[in-house]
N, C-alpha and C positions, 0 to 999 in steps of 0.2 A: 131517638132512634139513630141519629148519626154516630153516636158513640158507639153503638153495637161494631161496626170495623175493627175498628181501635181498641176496644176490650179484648173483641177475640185476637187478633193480633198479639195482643200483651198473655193474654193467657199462653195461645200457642208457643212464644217465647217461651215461658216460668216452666213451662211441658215439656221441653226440648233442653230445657238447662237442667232440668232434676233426673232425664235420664242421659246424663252425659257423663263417660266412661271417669273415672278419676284418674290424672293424670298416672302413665305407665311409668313405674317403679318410684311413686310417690310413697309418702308414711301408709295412705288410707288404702292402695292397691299393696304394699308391703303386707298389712294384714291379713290382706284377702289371700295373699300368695301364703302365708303364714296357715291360714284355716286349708289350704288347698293340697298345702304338704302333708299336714295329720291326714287327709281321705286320702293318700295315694299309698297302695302297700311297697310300692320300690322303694318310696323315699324313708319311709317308717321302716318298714323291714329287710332295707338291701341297706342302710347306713348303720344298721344298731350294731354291727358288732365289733369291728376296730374302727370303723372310720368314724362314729360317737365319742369311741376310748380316749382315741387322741383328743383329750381336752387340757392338756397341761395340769390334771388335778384340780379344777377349778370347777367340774360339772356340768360346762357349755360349752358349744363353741360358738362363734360367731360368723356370720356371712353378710357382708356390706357391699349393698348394690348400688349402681347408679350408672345410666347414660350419661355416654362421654361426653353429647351432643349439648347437653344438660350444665357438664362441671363437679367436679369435685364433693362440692358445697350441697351438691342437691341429694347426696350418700343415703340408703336407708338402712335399716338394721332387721337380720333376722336371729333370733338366737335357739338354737336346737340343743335340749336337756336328753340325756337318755332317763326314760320313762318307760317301767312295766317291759322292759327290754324292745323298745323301740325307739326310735330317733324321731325324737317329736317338737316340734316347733313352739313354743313358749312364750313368744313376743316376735309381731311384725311389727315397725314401725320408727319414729324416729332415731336417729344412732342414740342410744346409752349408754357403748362403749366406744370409745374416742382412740384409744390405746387399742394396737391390734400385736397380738405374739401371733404371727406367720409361721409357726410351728405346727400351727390349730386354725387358726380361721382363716378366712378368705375376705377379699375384696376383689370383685368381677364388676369389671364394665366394658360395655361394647355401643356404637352408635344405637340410635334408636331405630335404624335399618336395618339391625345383625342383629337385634334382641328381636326383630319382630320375625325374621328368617328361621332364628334359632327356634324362636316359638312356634312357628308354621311346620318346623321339621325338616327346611327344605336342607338342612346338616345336624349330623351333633358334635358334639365336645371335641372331638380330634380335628375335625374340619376346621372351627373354628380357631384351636388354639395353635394350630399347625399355619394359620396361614393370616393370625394375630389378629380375628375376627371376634376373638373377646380375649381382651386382656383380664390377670388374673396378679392377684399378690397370694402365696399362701405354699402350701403342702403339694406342690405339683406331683409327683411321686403317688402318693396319695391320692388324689386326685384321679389320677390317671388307674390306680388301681379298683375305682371304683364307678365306670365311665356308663353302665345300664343307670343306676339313678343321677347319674350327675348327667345325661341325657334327660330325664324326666326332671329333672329341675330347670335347664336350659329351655323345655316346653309349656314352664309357666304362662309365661308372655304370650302363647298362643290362647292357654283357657281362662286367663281374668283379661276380662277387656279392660284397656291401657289405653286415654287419650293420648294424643303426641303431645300435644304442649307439657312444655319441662314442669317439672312441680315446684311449686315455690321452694326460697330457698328461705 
């Protein structure tokens, strides 16, 4: 009977590790942001109609994320096909594409303080990029002409829970 402490103990551990968030803007929460953009109609149906187009004839574009706080090194990949005339998400998860044409895709990072703000709501897109609260490499122009879903993408980080610890690299 003295083991009984020390099992439950260890169980409680193994219980508290298997619901613990994966790390925010890792491969495996990249996913999750990936399945999050297909249910949301802004992002499917406010991006299908030129902000899709601009793919450079290629049929995707790409968007690489990562906290600054994090590195460079810790990048994930989302890659959005137009689909059935909606902008739809096709792959969360590690970069696949290494090579970025800034004509088309994006790369955004901001601390993991400013993705969690972004994601809370307490600003969107203009707040942020006005006052370099999230850096951005890409289509700014664009960007800016499409600031209702690039708001609801900036509030991913609020609906997929994101541990802080950086994700491996």
């Amino acid at each position: 009977m003295k083991f009984a402490p020390i099992a439950l103990a260890v169980l409680a551990m193994a219980a508290t590790a298997a619901q613990a968030a994966t790390p925010l803007m890792s491969a495996e929460w990249t996913a999750q942001a990936c399945d999050a953009w297909n249910k949301d109609a802004t992002l499917t149906d406010g991006l299908a109609d030129k902000w899709i187009k601009n793919n450079k004839d290629r049929g995707y574009k790409i968007i690489h994320l990562y906290r600054t706080d994090c590195g460079e090194a810790t990048q994930t990949e989302m890659k959005i096909e137009p689909k059935d005339g909606k902008a739809i998400c096709t792959y969360g998860g590690s970069v696949q594409h290494a090579t970025m044409d800034y004509a088309a895709d994006y790369t955004m990072h901001a601390t993991t303080e400013r993705w969690n703000e972004m994601g809370a709501g307490e600003y969107g897109p203009m707040k942020a990029m006005m006052f370099g609260r999230l850096k951005f490499s890409g289509p700014k122009v664009e960007a800016m002409s499409v600031m209702g879903p690039f708001e609801t993408f900036l509030r991913l980080p609020g609906k997929i829970p994101g541990d802080k610890a950086c994700p491996g690299k």
